[in-house]
Structures are given as C-alpha cells and as structure tokens.
DOPATI-56246 format. One record per atom (N, C-alpha, C): residue in one letter; x, y negated, z negated. Coordinates in steps of 0.05 Angstrom, whole numbers, padded with zeros to 5 digits, always signed. Layout:
<sites>
AXYZ
...
</sites>
This chain:
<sites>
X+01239-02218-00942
X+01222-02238-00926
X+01195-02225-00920
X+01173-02236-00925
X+01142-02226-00923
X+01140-02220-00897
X+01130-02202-00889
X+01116-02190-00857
X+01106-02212-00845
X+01105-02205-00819
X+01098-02230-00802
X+01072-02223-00798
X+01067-02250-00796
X+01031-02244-00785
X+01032-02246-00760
X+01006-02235-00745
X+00999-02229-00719
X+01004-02256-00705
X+00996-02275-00707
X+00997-02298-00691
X+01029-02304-00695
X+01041-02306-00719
X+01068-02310-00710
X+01082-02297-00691
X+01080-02267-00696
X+01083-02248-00676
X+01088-02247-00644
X+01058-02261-00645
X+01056-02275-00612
X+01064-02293-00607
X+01076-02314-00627
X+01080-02328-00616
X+01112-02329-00608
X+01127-02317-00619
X+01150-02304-00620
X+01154-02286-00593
X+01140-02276-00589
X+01135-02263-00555
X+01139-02279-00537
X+01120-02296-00546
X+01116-02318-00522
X+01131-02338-00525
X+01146-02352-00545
X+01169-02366-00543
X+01198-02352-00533
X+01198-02327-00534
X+01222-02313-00528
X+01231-02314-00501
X+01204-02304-00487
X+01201-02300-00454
X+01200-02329-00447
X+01185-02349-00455
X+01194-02377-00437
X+01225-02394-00449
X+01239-02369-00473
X+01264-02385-00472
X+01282-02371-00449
X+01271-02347-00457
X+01296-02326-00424
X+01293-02340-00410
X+01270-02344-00396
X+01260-02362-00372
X+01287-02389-00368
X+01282-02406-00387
X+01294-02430-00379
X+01329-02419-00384
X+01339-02405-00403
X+01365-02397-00389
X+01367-02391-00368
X+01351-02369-00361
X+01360-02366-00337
X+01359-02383-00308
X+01345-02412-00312
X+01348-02430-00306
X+01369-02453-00298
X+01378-02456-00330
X+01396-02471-00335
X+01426-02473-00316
X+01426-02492-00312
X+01459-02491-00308
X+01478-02486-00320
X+01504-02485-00314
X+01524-02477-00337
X+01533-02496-00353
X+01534-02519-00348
X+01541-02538-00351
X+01516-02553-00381
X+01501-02538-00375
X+01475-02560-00392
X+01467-02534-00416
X+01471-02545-00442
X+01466-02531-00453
X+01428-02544-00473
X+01410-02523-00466
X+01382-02525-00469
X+01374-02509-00494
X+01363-02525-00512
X+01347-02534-00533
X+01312-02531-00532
X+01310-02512-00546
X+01280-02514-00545
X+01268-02520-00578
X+01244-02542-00576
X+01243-02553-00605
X+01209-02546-00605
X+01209-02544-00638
X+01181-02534-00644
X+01180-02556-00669
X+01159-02579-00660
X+01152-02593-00698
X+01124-02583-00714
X+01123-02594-00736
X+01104-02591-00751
X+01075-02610-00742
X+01083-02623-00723
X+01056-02637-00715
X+01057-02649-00691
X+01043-02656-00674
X+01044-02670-00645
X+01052-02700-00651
X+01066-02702-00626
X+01070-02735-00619
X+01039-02752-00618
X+01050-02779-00621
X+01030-02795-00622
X+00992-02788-00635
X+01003-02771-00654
X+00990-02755-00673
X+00990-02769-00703
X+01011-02764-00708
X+01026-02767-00738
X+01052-02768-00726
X+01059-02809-00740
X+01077-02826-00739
X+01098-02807-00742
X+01094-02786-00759
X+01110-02770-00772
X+01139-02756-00751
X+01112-02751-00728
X+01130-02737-00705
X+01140-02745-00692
X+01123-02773-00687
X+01142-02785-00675
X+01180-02788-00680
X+01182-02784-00705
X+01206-02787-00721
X+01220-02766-00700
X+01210-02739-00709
X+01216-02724-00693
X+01235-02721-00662
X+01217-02729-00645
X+01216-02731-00623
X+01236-02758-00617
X+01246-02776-00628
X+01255-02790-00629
X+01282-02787-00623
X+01292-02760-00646
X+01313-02750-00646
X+01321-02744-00624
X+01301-02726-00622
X+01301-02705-00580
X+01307-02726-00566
X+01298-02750-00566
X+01310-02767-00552
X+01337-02778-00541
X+01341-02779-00568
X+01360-02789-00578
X+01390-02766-00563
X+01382-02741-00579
X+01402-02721-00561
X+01402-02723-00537
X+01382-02725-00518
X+01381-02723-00496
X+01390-02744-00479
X+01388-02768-00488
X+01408-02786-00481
X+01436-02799-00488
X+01441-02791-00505
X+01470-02786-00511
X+01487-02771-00504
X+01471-02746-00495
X+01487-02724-00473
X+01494-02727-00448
X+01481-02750-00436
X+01473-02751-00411
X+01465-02731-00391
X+01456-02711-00400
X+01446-02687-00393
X+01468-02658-00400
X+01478-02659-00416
X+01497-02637-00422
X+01489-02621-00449
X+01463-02638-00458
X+01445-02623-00478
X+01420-02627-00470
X+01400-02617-00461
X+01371-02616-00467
X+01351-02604-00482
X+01336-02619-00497
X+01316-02614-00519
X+01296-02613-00513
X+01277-02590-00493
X+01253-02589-00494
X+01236-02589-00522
X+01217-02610-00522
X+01196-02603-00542
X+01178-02587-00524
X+01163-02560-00539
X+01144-02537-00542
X+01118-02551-00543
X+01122-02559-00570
X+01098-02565-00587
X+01086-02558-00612
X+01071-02561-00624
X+01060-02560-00658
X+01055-02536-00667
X+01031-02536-00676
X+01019-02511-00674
X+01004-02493-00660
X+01002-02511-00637
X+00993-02491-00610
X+01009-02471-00605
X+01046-02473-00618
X+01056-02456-00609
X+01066-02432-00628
X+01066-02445-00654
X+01066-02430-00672
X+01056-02436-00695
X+01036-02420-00716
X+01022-02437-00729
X+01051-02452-00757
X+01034-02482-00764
X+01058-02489-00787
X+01062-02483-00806
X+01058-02468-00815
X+01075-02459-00835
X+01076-02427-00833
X+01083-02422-00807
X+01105-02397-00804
X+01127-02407-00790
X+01120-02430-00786
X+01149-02442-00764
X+01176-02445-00777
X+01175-02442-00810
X+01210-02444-00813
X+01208-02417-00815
X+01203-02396-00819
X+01213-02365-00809
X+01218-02363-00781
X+01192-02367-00767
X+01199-02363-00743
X+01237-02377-00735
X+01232-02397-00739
X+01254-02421-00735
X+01284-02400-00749
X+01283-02392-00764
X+01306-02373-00774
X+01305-02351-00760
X+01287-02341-00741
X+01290-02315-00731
X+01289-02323-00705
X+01294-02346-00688
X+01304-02358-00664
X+01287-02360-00648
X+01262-02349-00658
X+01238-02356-00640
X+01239-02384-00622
X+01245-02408-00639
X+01261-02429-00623
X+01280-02449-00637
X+01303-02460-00627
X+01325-02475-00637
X+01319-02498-00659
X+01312-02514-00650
X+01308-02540-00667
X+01280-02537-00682
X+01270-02555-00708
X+01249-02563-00717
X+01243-02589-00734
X+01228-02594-00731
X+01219-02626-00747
X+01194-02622-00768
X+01192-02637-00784
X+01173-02637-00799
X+01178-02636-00837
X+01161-02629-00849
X+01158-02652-00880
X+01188-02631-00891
X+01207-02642-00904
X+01220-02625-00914
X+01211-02595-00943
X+01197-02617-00944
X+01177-02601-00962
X+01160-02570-00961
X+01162-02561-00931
X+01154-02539-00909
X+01176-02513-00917
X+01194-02530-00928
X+01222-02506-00928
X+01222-02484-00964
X+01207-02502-00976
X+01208-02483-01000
X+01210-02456-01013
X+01185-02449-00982
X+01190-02419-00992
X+01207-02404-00977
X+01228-02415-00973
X+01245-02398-00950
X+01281-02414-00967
X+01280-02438-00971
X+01298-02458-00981
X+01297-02466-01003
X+01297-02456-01028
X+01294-02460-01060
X+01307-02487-01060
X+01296-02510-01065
X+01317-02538-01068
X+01319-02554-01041
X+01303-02539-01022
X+01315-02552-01001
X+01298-02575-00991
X+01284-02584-01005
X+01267-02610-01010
X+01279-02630-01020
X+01293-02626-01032
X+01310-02645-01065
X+01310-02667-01055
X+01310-02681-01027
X+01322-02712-01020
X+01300-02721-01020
X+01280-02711-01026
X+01250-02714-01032
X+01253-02735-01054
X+01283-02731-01075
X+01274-02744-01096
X+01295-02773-01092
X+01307-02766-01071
X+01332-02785-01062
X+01330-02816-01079
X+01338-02834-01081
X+01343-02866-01086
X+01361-02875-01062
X+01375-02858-01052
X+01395-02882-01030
X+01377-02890-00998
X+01383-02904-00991
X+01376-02918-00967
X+01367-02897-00944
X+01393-02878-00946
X+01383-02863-00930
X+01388-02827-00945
X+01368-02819-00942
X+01363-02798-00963
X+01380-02774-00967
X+01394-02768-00958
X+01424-02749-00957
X+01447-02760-00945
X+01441-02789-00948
X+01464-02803-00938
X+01487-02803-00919
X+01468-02793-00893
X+01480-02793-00867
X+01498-02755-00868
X+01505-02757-00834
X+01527-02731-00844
X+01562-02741-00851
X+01566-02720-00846
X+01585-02726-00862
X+01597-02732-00893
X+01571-02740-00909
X+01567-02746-00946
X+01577-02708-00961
X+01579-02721-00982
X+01571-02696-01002
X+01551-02683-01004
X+01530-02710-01002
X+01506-02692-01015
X+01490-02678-00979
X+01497-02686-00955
X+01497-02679-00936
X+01498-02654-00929
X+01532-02651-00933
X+01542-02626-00938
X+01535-02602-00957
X+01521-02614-00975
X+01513-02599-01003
X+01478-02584-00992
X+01467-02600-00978
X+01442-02590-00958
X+01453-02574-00946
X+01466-02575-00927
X+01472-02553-00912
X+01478-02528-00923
X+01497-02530-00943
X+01505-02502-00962
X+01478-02489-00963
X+01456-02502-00975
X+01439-02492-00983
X+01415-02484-00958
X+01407-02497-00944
X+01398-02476-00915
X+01425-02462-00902
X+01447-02461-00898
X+01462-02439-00884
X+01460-02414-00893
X+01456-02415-00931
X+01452-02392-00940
X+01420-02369-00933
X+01411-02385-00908
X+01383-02375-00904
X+01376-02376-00880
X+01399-02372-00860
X+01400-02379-00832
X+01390-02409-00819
X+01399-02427-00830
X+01389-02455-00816
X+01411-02481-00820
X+01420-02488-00805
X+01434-02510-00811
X+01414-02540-00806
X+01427-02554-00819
X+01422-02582-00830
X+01423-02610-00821
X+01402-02629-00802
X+01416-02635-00784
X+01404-02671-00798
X+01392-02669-00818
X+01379-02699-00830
X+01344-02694-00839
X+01353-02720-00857
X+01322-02730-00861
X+01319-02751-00859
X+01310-02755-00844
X+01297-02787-00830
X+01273-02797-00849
X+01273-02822-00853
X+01247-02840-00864
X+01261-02863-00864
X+01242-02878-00887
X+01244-02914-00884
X+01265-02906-00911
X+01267-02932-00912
X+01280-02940-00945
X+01268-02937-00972
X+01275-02931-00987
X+01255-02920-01013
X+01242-02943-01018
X+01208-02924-01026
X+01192-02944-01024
X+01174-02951-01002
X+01190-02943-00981
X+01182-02941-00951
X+01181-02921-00939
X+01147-02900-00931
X+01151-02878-00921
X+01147-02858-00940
X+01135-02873-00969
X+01136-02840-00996
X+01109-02838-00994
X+01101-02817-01014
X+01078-02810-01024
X+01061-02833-01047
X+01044-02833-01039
X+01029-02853-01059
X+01006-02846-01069
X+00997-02854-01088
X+00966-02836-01095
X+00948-02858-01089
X+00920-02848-01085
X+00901-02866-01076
X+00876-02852-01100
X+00862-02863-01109
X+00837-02857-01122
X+00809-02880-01119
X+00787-02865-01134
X+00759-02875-01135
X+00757-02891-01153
X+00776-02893-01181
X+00767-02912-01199
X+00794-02928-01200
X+00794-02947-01207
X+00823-02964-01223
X+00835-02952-01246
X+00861-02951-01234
X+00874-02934-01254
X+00897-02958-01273
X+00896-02960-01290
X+00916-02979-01305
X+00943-02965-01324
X+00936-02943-01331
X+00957-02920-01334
X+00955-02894-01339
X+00973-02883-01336
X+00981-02851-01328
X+00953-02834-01346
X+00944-02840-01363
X+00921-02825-01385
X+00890-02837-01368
X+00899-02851-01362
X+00868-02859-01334
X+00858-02834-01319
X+00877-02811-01318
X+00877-02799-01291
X+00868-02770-01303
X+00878-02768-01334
X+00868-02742-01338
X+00846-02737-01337
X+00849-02709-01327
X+00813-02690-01319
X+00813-02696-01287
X+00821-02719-01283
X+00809-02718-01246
X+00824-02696-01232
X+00803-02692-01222
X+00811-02671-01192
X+00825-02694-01171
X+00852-02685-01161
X+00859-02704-01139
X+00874-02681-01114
X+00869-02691-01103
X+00875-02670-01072
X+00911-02676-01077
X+00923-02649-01067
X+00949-02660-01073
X+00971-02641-01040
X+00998-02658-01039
X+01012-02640-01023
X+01028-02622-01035
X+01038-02600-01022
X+01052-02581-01044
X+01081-02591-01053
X+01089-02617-01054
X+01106-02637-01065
X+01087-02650-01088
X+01069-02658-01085
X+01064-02674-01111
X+01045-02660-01126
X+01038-02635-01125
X+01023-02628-01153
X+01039-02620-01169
X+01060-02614-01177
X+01072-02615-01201
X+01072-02645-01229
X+01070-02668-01206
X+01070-02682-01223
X+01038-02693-01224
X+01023-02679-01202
X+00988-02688-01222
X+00990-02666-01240
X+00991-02643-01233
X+00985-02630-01262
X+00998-02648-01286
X+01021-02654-01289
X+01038-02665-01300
X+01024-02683-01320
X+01002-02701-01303
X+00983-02722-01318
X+00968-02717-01333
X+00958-02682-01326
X+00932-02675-01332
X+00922-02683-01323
X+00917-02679-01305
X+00898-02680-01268
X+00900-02653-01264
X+00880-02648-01247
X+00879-02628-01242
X+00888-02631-01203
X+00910-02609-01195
X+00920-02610-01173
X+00900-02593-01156
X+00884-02606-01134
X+00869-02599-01108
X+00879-02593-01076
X+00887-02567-01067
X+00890-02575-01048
X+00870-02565-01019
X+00870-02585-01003
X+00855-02588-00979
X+00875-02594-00959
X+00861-02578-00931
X+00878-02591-00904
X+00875-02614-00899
X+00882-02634-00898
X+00883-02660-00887
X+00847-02661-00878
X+00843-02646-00857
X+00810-02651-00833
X+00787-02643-00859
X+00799-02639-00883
X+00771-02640-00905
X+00771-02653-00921
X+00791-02672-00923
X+00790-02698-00942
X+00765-02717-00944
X+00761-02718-00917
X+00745-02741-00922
X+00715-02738-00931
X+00709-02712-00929
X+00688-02704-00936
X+00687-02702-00970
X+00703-02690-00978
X+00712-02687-01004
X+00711-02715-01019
X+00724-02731-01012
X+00720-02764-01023
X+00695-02764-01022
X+00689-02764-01003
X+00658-02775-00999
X+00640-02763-01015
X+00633-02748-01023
X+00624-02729-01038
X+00622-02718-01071
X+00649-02731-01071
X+00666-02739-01099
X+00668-02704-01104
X+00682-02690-01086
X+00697-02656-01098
X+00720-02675-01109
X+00732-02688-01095
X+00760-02698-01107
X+00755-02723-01115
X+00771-02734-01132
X+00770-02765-01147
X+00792-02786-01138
X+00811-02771-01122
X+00831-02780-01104
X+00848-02761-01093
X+00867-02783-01073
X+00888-02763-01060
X+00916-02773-01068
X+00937-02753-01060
X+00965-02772-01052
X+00970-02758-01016
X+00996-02778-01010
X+00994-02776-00978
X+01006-02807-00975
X+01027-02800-00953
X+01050-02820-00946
X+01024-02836-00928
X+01024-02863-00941
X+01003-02886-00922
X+01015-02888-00900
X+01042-02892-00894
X+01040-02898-00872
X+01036-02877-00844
X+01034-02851-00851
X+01030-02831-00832
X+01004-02830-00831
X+00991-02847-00812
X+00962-02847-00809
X+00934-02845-00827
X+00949-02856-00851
X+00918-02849-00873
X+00893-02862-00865
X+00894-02891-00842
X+00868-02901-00843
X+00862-02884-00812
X+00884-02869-00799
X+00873-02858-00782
X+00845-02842-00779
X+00844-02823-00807
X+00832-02805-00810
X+00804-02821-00819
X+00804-02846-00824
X+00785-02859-00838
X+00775-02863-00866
X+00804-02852-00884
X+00789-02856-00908
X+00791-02873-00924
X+00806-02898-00915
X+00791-02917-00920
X+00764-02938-00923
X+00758-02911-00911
X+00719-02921-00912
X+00717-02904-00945
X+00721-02888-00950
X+00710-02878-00972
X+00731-02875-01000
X+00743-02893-00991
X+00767-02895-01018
X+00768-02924-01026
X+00773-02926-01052
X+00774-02955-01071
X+00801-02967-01075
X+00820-02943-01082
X+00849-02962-01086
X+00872-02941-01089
X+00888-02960-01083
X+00915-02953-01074
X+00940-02951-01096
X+00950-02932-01115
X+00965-02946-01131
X+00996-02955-01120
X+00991-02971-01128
X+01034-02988-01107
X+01048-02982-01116
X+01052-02952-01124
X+01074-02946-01136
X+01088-02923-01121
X+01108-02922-01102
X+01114-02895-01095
X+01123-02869-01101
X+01120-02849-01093
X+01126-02827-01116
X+01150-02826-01095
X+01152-02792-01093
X+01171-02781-01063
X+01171-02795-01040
X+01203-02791-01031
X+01202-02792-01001
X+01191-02776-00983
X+01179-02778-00957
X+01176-02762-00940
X+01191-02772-00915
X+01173-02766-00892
X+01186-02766-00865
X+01193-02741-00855
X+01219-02742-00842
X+01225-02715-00825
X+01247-02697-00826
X+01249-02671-00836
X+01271-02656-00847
X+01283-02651-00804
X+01299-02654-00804
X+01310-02635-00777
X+01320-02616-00775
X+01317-02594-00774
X+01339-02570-00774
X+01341-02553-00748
X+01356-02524-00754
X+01368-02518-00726
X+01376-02484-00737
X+01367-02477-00711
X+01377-02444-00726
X+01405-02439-00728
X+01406-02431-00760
X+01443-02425-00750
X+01462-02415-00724
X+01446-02386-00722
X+01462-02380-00698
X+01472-02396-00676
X+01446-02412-00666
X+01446-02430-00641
X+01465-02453-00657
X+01470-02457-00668
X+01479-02482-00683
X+01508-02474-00682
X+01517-02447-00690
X+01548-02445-00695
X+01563-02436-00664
X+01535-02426-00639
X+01550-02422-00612
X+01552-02448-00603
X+01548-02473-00612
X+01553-02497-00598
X+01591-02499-00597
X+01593-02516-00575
X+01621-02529-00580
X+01620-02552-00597
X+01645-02553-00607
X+01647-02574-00622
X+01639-02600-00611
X+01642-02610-00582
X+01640-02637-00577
X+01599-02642-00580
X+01586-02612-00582
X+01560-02612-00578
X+01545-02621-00609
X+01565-02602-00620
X+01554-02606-00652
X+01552-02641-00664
X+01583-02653-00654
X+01591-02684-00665
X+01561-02696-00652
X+01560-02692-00635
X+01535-02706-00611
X+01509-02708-00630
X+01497-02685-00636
X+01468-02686-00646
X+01479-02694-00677
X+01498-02694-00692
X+01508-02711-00708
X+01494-02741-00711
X+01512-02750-00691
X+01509-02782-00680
X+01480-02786-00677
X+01469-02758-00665
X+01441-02777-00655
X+01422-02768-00683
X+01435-02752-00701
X+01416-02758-00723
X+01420-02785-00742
X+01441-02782-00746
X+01457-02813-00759
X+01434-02842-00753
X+01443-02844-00716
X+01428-02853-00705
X+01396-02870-00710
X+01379-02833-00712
X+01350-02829-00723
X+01348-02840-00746
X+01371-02832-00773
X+01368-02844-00795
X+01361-02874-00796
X+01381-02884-00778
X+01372-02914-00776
X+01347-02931-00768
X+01347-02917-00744
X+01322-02926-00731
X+01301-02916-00744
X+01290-02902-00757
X+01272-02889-00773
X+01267-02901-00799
X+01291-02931-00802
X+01278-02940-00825
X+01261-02957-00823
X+01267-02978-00795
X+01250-02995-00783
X+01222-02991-00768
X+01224-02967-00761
X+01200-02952-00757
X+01175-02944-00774
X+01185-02937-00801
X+01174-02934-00814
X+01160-02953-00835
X+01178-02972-00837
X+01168-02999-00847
X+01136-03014-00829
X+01149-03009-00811
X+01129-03022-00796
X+01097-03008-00794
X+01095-02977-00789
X+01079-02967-00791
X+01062-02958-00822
X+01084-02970-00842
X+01064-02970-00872
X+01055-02999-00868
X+01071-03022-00858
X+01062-03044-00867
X+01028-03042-00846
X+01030-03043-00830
X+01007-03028-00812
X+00975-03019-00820
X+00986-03002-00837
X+00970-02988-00854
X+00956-02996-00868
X+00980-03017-00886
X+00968-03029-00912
X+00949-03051-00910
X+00958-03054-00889
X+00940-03089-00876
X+00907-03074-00868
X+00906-03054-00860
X+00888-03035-00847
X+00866-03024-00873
X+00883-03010-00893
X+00876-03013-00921
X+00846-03027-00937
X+00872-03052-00931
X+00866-03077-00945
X+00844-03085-00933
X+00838-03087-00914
X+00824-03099-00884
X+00796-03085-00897
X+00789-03060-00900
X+00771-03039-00910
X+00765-03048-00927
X+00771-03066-00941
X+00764-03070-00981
X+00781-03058-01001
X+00800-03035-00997
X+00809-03029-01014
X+00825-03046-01026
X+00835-03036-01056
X+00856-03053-01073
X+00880-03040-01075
X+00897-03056-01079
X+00922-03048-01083
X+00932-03048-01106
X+00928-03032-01127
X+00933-03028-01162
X+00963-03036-01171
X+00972-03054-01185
X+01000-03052-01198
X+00994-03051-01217
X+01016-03032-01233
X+01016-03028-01269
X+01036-03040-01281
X+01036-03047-01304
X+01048-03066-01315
X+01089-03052-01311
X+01098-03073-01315
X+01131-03062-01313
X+01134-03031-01330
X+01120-03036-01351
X+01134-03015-01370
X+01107-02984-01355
X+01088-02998-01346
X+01076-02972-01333
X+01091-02953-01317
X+01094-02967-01300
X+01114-02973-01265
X+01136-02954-01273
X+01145-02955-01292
X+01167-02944-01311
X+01161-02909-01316
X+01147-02919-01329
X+01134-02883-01339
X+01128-02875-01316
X+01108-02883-01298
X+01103-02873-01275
X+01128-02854-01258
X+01147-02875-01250
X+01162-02866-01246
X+01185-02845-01256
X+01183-02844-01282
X+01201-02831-01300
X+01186-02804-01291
X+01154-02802-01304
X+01143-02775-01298
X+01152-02763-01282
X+01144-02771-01249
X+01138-02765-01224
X+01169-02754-01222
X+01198-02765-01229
X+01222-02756-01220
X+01220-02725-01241
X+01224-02728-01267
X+01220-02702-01276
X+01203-02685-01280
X+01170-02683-01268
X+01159-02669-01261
X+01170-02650-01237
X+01186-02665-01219
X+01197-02649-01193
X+01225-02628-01207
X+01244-02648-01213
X+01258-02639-01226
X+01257-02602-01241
X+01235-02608-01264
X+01228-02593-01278
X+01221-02568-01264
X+01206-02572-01232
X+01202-02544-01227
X+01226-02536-01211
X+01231-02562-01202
X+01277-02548-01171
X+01284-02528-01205
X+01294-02540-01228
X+01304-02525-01249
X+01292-02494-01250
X+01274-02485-01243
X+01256-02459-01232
X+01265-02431-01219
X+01275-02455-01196
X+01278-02447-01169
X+01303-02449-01154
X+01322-02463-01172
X+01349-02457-01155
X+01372-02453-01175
X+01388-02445-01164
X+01408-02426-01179
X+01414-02460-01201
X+01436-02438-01229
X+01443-02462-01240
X+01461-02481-01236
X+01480-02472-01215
X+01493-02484-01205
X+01487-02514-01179
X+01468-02494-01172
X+01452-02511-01148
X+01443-02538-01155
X+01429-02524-01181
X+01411-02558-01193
X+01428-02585-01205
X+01445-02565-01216
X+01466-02580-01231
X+01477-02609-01206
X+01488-02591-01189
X+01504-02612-01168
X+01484-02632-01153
X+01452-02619-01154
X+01436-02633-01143
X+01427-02657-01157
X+01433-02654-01170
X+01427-02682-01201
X+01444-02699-01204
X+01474-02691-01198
X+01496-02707-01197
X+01498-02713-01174
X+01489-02709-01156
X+01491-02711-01124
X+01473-02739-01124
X+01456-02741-01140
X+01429-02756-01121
X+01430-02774-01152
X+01448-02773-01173
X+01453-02799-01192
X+01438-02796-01211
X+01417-02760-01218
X+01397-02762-01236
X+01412-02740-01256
X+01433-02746-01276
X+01439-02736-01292
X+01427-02727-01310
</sites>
C-alpha cells in the first residue's frame, strides 16, 4: 500500500481523537458510526444518496445506531478516503464506486450492471460476490444505490453533432476515470480535468466534450451555457458505492448488521425515484439552454453500447484475478 501523504496523515489524527472523543461519550447501549463521503450534501445530488442512508440507519435504530456524518473533503482529502477508510480513520463511506480501483481491482463492476438495482439488493449472489471482493482488502459491502439503468449513468456531451462512433475520433473529451477506456476506445483522445475546470476548457475549446452523470448537477456548474449536445445514450451506472471498514463491520452484533442491511435495501429503492427525478430536472434545464439531445440510429445505439460494455470489460480482464472476472460476467449476464 503507497505511503500516506501528509494531509491524510492529519487527517487521520484528527479523525482518531474526535472518534475517542465520542466513545467515550457514547452510551452503552448506542452503538456510533462516524461517516466520511466523497462530497457534501446538498452539493452533489450524489450525496445526498449518501446521507440518505445515514438516515435511514439512524432511524431504523431508533437510536441504538448512530451515524455521524464528518464531512467531504474538509476532512480527508478524496481520494485518500478509501485507504484512510480501510485503516479506520473512520467507519462508513459514500461516494462514486469507481473511487475504489486502486485499492479494489473489480470493485466498480456494477458500474456495468443491467438489473434494476445494480448488485441486486443484499442478500443476491452477485451481492455477496462484492463483498468477497472488498473483504479481501479490509472493507465490507454495504450497496450501490442509483436510479434504474439508464437513470443516473454517464453520458457524453460534446461541441459538434455526433451521428456515430467515427464522429468522435481525434477529439479531446474530458473524461472520468470510468469512462476513458472507452473514449480512447473511439479514438478520442481521454482528458482529464477536476470538475471546477471544465467550464473553462469548453469554453475555450481545450476539450471538444465531456462525459458526467447529468443528473448530478451538470447544469449546476453551468455548462450548459457552453455546450451544444447531449448524446441520449447511457454509458455506466453511477450513484453511490456504501461501504464500511471491516473491522467495525465484523464487531457489530448481528441484530446491527441485518439493520443497515434493510436500510441499504431500503436506499436502493428510494434512490431510484430520486434519481429519476433529479436527471429529468436536468434535462429540462439542458434543453431550456438550447442544447440538443442527439439519438443514433437503432443499429448505432447498438455499437455504442456494445463498445462502451467491452471497452470496460477489456480493462476489469487486466485487473482482476481470472477467476474474479469470469464470475463477474456470469454474475451480471455478460458472458
């Protein structure tokens, strides 16, 4: 595991001492949860997902679990938070499943899901088959929340009209570290930027487009002022991976464990209607701006989609054992 950087460091200090703190608070009776996400509430829809959950535990316990949320990256920067998160800095975490890569070989894969709900509740195979695969890395497995496929994925947006997949070669397109496998894929060239320099970049034409789940605030940032169209085709799921440090996860009692069970189950559900609503939101918002909304013909739609599954594919085959992939393919119906 790579050395920690200084700021993780501290922050690991300083999450440690305000968790002593609240044990030694706690009653005996109440067992306390401290949660760290990948992004603030009423930020990015995203977290909300999040926080939802915390909810969710917290009232289903009726106080016999409590889930402080911390906070984002005020408290630890994101992407040291799934190490930290394995080294107990703090219990719970939320955010893109996609965050877990370099720590969780595969542990994105529902990324490529088709069912309704993307590891198909707990209790499933392919559920259980997640878990195997963070336990082996100190983290247990607690859901991935989003909409229904289709609802809640990644979508690409560009400057010119694209009518098919050979439209795109040569452009520079900003990408997340989920979907540049399949711009390279196009022959595109894969860009990446933090989110707060996109818009400049469009504007400017460094990039020729982006991808990025619409409904997690794309017109927030405003770039729908400087973007032309939308293709309607979805790639990946996103939304919100939940997890939990093993240790803290295996000192629970059993009636604790069934509990945040239920209330992820729960989240799965409510997280589809949530998310519906906040793309449809979007798109109206979009649209509202001038942009277009691109469809490609059936047999496009097709390739499109064909790519985009085995471009991902092609690199999990990389990166996780052969056994791993194998079950993950048969798990999720992509033989």
């Amino acid at each position: 595991m790579k050395t920690l950087s200084y700021a993780l460091m501290v922050g690991m200090m300083v999450g440690s001492i305000a968790i002593a703190g609240d044990a030694r608070a706690q009653s005996a009776s109440t067992i306390r949860l401290s949660m760290v996400g990948a992004w603030k509430p009423s930020v990015s829809p995203a977290a909300d997902i999040g926080i939802k959950y915390k909810d969710m535990v917290n009232q289903l316990s009726a106080g016999k679990i409590v889930i402080d949320f911390r906070g984002a990256a005020d408290v630890v920067p994101v992407f040291d938070q799934p190490e930290a998160l394995v080294r107990g800095v703090f219990d719970v975490w939320f955010g893109a499943p996609n965050y877990w890569a370099g720590i969780v070989p595969g542990g994105y894969v529902t990324e490529m899901s088709s069912f309704d709900i993307p590891d198909n509740g707990p209790g499933s195979e392919l559920f259980q088959f997640m878990n195997k695969l963070f336990e082996a890395h100190g983290v247990h497995y607690l859901g991935h929340m989003t909409g229904t496929p289709g609802v809640g994925n990644h979508f690409m947006y560009t400057q010119k009209r694209v009518a098919r997949i050979e439209d795109l070669k040569g452009m520079k397109i900003r990408v997340a570290p989920l979907t540049r496998f399949f711009v390279a894929s196009l022959g595109a060239e894969p860009v990446t930027l933090p989110p707060g320099d996109i818009y400049l970049a469009l504007e400017r034409g460094t990039v020729e487009g982006i991808t990025w789940p619409v409904f997690d605030g794309f017109s927030d940032y405003g770039w729908q002022r400087v973007t032309k169209f939308m293709i309607a085709h979805p790639l990946y799921r996103d939304g919100d991976a939940i997890v939990m440090n093993l240790q803290k996860w295996n000192a629970l009692p059993e009636d604790a464990k069934q509990l945040m069970y239920r209330a992820a189950a729960d989240t799965q559900k409510w997280s589809q209607g949530f998310v519906a609503e906040k793309q449809s939101e979007q798109i109206e918002r979009i649209k509202a701006a001038g942009m277009a909304l691109v469809e490609f013909t059936p047999q496009e739609a097709k390739r499109w989609e064909d790519t985009a599954r085995e471009a991902l594919w092609a690199h999990f085959k990389t990166v996780m054992r052969p056994e791993e992939y194998a079950t993950a393919r048969r798990l999720l119906g992509s033989k």
